[in-house]
N, C-alpha and C positions, 0 to 999 in steps of 0.2 A: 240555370245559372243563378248566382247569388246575388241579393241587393250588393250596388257599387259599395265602396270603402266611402266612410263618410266621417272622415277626423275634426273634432271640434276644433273651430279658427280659433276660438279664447285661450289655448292652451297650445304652448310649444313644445314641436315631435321628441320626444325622448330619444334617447340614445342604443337604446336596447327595448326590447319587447320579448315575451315570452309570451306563446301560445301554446296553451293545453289543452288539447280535446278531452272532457268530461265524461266517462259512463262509467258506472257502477264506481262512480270513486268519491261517493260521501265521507267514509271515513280518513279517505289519504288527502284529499285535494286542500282542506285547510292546514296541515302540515307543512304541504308545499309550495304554498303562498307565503306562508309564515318566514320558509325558511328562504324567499326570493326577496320580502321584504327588510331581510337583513342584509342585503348583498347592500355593497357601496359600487356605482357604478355612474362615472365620471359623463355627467350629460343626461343623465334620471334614468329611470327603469320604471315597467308599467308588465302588466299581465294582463291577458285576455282568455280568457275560460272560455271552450264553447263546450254547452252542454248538449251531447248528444242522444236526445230522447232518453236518460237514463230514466230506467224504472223504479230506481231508487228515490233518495227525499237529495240528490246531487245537485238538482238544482233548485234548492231554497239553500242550501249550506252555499252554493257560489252567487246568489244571490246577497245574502249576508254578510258576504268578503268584501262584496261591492263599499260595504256603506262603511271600512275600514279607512281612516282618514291618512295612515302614512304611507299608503302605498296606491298606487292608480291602478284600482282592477276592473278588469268591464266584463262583462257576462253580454255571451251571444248564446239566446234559447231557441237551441231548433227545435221545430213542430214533432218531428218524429227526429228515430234514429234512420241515418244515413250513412253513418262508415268513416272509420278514422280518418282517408283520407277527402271526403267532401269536407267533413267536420274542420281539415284545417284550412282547407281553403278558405272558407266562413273566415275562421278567426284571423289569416292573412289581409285580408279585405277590409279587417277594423284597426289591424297593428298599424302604428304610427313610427316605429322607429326605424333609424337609422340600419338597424341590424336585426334580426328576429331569431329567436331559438324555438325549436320546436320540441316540443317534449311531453313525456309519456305523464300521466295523473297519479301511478302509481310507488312512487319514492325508488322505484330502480333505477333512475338517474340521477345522481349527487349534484346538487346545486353548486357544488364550488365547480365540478366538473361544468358547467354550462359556461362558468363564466372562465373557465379555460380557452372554450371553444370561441366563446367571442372576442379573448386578447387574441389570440393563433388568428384567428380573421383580420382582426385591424394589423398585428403586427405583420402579417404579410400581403394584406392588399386582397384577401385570397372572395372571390363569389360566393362560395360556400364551404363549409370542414364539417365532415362527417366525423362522427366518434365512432371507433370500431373497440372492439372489448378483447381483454385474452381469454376470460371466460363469459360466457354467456350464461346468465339465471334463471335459464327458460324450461321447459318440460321438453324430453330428448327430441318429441315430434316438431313442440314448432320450430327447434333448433335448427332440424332437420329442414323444415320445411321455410324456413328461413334461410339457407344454405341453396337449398334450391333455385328461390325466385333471385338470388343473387349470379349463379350461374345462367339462370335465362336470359337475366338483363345483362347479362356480359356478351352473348349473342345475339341479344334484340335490338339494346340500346347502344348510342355514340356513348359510354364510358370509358375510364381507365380501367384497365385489364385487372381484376382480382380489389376495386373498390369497393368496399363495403356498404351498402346503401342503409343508413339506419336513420329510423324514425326521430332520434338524438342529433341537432345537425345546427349549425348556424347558417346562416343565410343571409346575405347583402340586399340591400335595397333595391338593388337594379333588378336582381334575380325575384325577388320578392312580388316585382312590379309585373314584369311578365307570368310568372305561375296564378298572381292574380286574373289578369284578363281569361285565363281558362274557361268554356263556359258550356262545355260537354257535361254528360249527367255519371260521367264514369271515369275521374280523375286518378293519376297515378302522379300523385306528389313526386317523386324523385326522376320520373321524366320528364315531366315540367320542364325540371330546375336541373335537368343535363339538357335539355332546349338552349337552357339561353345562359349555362354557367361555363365559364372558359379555364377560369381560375380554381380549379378542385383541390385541395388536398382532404386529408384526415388526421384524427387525434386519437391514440389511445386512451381508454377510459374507464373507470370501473363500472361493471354493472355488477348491482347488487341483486341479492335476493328480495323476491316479493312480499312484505310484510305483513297483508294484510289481505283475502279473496283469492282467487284465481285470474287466469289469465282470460280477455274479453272474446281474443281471436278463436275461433273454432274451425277446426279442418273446411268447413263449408263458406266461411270467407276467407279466408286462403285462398280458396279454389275460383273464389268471386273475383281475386286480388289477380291470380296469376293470369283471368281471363282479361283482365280488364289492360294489363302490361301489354298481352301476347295480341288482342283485338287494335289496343288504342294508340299504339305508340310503334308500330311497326307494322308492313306489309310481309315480314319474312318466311312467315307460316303460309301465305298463298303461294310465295318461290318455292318453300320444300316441296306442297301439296303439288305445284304444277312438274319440278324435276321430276318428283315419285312417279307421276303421270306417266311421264315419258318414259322414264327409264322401265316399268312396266308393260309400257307398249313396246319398247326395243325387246324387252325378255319375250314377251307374246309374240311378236313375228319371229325373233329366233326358237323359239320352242316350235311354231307351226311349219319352219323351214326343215326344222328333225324330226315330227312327224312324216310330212310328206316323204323325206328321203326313207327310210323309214317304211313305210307302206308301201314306197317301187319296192322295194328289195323284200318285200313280202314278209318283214317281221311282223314280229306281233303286236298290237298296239300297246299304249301302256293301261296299268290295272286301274280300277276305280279310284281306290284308296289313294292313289297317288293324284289323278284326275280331283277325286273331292279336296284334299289337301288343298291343292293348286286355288282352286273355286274359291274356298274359304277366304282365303287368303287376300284374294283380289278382293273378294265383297268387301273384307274388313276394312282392306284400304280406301275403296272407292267410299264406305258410309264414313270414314275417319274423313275422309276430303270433304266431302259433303259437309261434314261437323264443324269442321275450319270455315268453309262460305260461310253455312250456316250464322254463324257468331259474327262474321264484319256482316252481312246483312239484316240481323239482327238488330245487332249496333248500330248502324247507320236509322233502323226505323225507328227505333226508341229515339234516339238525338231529333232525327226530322218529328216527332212527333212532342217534340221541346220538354218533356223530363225534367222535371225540375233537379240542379243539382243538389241543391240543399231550398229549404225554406226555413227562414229566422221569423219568429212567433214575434218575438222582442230585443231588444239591445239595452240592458242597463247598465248605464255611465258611471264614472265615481263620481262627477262632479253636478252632474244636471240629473241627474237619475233615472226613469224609462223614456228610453224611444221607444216608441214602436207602435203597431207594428210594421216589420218592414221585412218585409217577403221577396220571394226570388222571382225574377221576372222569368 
């Protein structure tokens, strides 16, 4: 879990916050501040960078945003990297506003677009507005694989049917309140905040092309991400595995009831090839079940064994300058 949220008393909560999880985004991340500090937004607006162990020089350039006098930006430095979503939890934990946007370091979300997202939320009262895109500026796989974890969490999670979960998303304070107390080492942002959100809609959006690197996610956290959905936020994968079971067992006593009849009447039995098939088959499933325990057993030891979800090195303020350090219990 994360140090608590610790808003300084001398200064009153803004109206709006933006949180950016930081990696590999030295060249973009001052751009994107640049272009938040010119927003006009009725009751202040403040940014909170968390840098996620980037290997880059990301965090002394959001360092140096810090010490920017027209705009309240705070840096949350984690010890290592952790993963987009710990990363915003962190920086959830330090926003002060009223309302919070979450967004990408990379300039594929349009800053007038965010603050679409946050009238569309006050003007309709809404917990949360996701932005869903006509096109997407991704490479065809994470598209893909983005496509995917949406159809999981259409059968995993309590969502509306065909909602588009994107990292791009506004967020109310209440919802904000709750996804904070989270305190597992393997967090899934958008279950969270369908926990405790009642009020859903979405905004169409552009997304742009990427201006500058590549994309951070790799088919191998993907695979981290969809574990983390399929283990932490649903038991449904132990219903299949246990149906599979049975319905398994029903096919095995009926197959062994057509054997025996079968051997009265003195046929011939059945051939290998068919027998090994059958074999295979079961094994695969029984070590696929196994695989599924496996992972909530897994998870459940690592959580009992307290995993840190993130650890903060330091917190530097715009106005008072380093806390720190303040680490995750």
């Amino acid at each position: 879990m994360s140090a608590a949220p610790c808003p300084t008393a001398a200064a009153a909560a803004p109206a709006l916050s933006f949180v950016i999880p930081v990696y590999r985004g030295a060249r973009t991340i001052g751009e994107v501040v640049d272009a938040i500090a010119g927003l006009r937004v009725e009751g202040g607006h403040e940014v909170v960078l968390v840098n996620d162990g980037s290997p880059d020089d990301s965090g002394e350039v959001c360092r140096a945003l810090t010490r920017r006098t027209d705009l309240a930006v705070t840096l949350v430095d984690l010890s290592r990297n952790f993963g987009e979503h710990n990363a915003v939890l962190a920086g959830l934990r330090v926003a002060r506003g009223a309302h919070v946007v979450t967004m990408d370091d990379d300039l594929q979300n349009p800053i007038e677009a965010a603050m679409r997202l946050y009238r569309h939320a006050l003007a309709g009262d809404w917990d949360v507005v996701y932005s869903r895109y006509p096109e997407k500026r991704h490479a065809a796989w994470r598209n893909l694989g983005s496509r995917f974890a949406n159809v999981v969490a259409d059968w995993l999670l309590d969502k509306p049917r065909g909602l588009y979960l994107s990292s791009f998303r506004c967020i109310a304070r209440l919802v904000v309140d709750h996804v904070a107390r989270f305190e597992g080492p393997f967090p899934y942002v958008d279950g969270l905040i369908l926990q405790a959100a009642g009020r859903i809609d979405s905004l169409e959006v552009e997304h742009r092309a990427r201006e500058q690197g590549r994309s951070n996610y790799t088919v191998r956290k993907l695979v981290r991400l969809w574990l983390n959905l399929f283990v932490g936020f649903s038991v449904k994968p132990l219903r299949v595995a246990t149906a599979t079971g049975l319905g398994c067992t029903l096919l095995g006593a009926l197959a062994t009831v057509a054997v025996v009849v079968e051997a009265l009447r003195g046929g011939t039995p059945p051939g290998w090839a068919s027998l090994a098939a059958v074999t295979l088959v079961l094994s695969g499933l029984q070590l696929t079940m196994l695989g599924v325990i496996g992972e909530y057993v897994g998870s459940l030891v690592v959580t009992a064994n307290r995993r840190p979800q993130s650890v903060i090195r330091e917190i530097v303020r715009p106005a008072t300058g380093t806390h720190g350090p303040e680490r995750a219990q």
